[in-house]
C-alpha positions in Angstrom: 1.4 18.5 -2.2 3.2 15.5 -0.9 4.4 16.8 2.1 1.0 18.3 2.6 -0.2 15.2 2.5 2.6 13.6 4.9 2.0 16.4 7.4 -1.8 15.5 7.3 -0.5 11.6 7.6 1.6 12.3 11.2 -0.9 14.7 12.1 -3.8 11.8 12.4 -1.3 9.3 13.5 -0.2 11.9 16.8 -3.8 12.1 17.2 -4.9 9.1 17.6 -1.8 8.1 19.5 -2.6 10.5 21.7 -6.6 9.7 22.3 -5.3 5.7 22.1 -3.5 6.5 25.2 -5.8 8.7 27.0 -8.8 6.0 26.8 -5.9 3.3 27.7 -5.4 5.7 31.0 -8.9 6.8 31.7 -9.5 3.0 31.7 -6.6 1.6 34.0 -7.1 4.4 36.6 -10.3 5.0 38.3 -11.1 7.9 39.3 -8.9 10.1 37.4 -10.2 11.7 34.4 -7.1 13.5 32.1 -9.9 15.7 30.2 -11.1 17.2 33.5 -7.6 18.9 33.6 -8.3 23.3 32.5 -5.8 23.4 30.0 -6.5 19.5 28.6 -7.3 20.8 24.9 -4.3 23.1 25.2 -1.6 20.1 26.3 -3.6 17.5 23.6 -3.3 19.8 20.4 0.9 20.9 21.7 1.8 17.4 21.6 0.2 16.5 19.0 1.8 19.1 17.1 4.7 18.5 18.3 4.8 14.7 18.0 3.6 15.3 14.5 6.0 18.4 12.9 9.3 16.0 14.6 7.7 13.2 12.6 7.4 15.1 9.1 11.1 17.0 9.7 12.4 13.7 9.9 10.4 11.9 7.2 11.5 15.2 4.6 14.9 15.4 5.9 15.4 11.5 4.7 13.0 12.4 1.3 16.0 15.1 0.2 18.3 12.9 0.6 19.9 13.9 4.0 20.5 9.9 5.3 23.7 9.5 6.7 23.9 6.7 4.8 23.3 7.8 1.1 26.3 8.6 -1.4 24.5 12.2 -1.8 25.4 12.6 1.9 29.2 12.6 1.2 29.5 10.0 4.4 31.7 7.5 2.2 33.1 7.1 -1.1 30.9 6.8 -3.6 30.6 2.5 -5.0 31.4 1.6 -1.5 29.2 0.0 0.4 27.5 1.4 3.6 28.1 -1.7 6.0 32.1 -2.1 4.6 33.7 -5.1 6.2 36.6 -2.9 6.8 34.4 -1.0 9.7 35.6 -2.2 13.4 33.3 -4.2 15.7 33.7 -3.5 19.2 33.3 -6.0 21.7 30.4 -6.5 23.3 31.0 -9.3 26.1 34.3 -11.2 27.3 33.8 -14.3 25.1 33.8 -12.6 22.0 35.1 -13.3 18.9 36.1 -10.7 16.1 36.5 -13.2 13.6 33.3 -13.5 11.9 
């Protein structure tokens, strides 16, 4: 039932992302009218979908326990901490400074 409900969740949010940007476009361009377009419901619901079924594999994938950063992931030892000051910085710029 959650992840009903967290499919519905991404599934409005996509949505009104997508209408959001259409009314932000029908009002900068003149002229040009996006629902005119013969396959406009067609393109609307796919990325929609699409935007929304990325958005829930991602939020379930981190709800099981699949972060690359969690002890269940087997990405470290466990009792050792993600950010371990034994990890190596890598210079960004000329003047810097590994000594922190």
């Amino acid at each position: 039932m959650v992840y009903l409900l967290a499919l519905l969740i991404f599934v409005a949010l996509s949505a009104a992302c997508w209408f959001v940007s259409v009314a932000c476009y029908r009002s900068s361009v003149a002229g040009s009218d996006p629902a005119a377009a013969p396959h406009y419901r067609t393109t609307a619901a796919a990325a929609i979908g699409v935007a929304a079924v990325t958005s829930f594999v991602t939020w379930s994938g981190w709800q099981g326990g699949g972060s690359p950063r969690s002890p269940a992931s087997g990405c470290r030892p466990a009792g050792r901490p993600c950010c371990s000051s034994t990890w190596r910085r890598v210079p960004t710029s000329p003047g810097w400074s590994s000594a922190a």
